[in-house]
RODO-2510 file (C-alpha; in nm, 4 decimals, decimal comma):
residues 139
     n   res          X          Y          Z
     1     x     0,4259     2,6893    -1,4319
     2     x     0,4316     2,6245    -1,0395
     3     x     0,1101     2,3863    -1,1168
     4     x     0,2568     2,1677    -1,3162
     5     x     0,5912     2,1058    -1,1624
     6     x     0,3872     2,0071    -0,8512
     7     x     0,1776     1,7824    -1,0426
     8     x     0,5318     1,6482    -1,1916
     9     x     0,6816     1,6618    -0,8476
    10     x     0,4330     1,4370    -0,6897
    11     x     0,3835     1,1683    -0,9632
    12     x     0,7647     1,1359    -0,9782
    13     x     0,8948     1,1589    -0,6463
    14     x     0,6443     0,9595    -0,4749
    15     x     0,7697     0,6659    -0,2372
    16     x     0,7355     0,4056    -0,5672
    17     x     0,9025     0,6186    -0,8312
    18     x     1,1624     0,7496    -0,6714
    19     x     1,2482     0,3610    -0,5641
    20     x     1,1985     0,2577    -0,9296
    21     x     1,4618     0,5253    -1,0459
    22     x     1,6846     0,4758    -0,8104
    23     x     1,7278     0,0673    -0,8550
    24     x     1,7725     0,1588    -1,2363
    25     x     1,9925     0,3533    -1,2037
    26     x     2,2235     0,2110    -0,8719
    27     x     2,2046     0,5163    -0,6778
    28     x     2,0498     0,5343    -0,2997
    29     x     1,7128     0,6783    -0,2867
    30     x     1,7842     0,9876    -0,1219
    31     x     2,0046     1,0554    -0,4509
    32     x     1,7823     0,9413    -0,7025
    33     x     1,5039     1,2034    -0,4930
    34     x     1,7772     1,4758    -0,4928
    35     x     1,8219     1,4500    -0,8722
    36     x     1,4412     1,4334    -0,9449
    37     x     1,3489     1,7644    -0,7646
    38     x     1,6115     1,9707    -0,8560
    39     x     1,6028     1,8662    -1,2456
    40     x     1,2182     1,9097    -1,2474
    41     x     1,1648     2,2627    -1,2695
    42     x     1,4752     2,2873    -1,4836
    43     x     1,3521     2,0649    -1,7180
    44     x     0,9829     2,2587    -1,6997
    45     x     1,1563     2,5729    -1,7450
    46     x     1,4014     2,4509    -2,0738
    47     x     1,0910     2,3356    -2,2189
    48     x     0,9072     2,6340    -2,1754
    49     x     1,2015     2,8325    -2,3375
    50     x     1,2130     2,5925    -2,5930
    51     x     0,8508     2,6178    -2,6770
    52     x     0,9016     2,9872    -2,7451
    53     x     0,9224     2,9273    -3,0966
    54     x     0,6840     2,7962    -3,3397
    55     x     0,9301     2,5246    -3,4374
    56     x     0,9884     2,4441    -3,0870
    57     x     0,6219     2,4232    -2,9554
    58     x     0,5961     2,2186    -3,2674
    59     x     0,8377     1,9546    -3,1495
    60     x     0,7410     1,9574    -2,7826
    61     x     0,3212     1,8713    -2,8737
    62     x     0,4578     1,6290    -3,1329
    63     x     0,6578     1,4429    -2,8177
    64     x     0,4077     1,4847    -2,5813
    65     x     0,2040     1,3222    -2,8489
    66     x     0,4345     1,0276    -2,8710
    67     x     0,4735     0,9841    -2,5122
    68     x     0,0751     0,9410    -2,3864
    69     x     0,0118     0,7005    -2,1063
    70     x    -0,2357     0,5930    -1,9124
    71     x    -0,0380     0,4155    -1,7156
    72     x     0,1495     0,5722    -1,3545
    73     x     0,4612     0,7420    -1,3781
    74     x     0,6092     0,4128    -1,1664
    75     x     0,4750     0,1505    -1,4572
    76     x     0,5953     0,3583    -1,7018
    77     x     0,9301     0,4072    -1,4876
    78     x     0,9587     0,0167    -1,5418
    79     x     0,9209     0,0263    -1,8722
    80     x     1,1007     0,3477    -1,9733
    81     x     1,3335     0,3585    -2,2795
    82     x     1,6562     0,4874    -2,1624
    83     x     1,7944     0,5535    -2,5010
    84     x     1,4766     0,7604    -2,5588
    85     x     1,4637     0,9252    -2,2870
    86     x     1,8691     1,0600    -2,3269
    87     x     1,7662     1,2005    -2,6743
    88     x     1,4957     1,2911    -2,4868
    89     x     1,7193     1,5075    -2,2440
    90     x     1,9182     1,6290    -2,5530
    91     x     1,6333     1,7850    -2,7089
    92     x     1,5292     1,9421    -2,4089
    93     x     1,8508     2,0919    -2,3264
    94     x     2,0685     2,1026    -2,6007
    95     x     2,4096     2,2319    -2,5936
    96     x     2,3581     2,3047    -2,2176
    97     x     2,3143     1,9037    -2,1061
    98     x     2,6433     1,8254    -1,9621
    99     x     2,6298     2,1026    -1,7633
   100     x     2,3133     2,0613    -1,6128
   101     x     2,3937     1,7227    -1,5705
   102     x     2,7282     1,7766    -1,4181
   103     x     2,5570     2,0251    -1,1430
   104     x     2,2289     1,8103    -1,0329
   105     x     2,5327     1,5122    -0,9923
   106     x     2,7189     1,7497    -0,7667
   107     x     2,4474     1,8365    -0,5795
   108     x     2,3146     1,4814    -0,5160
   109     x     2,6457     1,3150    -0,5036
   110     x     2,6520     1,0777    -0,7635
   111     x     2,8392     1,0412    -1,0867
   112     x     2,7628     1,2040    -1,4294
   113     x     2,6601     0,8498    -1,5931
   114     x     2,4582     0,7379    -1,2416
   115     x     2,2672     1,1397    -1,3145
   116     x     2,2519     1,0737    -1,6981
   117     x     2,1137     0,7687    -1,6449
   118     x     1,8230     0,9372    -1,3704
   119     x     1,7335     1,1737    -1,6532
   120     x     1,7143     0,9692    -1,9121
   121     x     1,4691     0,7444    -1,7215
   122     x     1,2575     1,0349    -1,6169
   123     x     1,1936     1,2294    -1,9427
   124     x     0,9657     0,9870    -2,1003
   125     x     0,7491     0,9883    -1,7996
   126     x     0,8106     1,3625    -1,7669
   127     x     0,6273     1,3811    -2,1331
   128     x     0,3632     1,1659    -2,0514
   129     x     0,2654     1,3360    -1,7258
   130     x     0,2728     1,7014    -1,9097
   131     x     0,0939     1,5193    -2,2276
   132     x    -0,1816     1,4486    -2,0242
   133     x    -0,2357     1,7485    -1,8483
   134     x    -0,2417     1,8793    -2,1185
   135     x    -0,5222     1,6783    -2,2846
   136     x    -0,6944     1,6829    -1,9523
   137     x    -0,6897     2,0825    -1,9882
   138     x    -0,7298     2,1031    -2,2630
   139     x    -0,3890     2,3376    -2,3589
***
């Protein structure tokens, strides 16, 4: 799992991405980079657990399905549907999203809405970057 949250890790928190999220979503860069590596491997890790069921890995290919890009994680950063991307979130963590939200805000010292708002603009990307490893890996 280590693989693939550096692979996520350095498409997302590179100099451009981390820029991109962090004008979205009004926060300094140094935030916006504070929220992206922490929620990474917690985001890997809920999907993971998630995709311990049949239903679940079910859901998660059908999403990583409807999230393939060719395009870099900053082009699809400027494109990225926020509303998506918080259902996105909700899926992914269920009952345990405000939490994790609340913590990764504490940590970087933003708000709640400034750290919803990082989330929700990373989880389509975060799909498309695991979609096509996975295609690429065949997996």
């Amino acid at each position: 799992m280590s693989s693939i949250i550096n692979i996520l890790a350095k498409e997302l928190m590179n100099d451009s991405s981390v820029k991109q999220i962090a004008k979205a979503s009004g926060v300094k860069a140094d935030q916006a980079e504070s929220v992206i590596g922490n929620a990474i491997p917690l985001l890997v890790q809920a999907m993971s657990d998630n995709a311990g069921t049949k239903e679940g890995a079910e859901s998660l290919f059908g999403a990583l399905g409807q999230h393939a890009s060719s395009e870099s994680a900053a082009e699809q950063l400027k494109n990225a549907d926020a509303v998506d991307g918080d259902k996105i979130i909700g899926k992914i963590l269920g009952s345990n999203k405000q939490g994790v939200t609340d913590a990764l805000a504490k940590q970087a010292g933003i708000t709640r809405g400034n750290t919803a708002s990082i989330l929700s603009l990373m989880a389509p990307v975060l799909l498309s970057l695991i979609g096509n490893q996975t295609n690429n890996n065949n997996t």
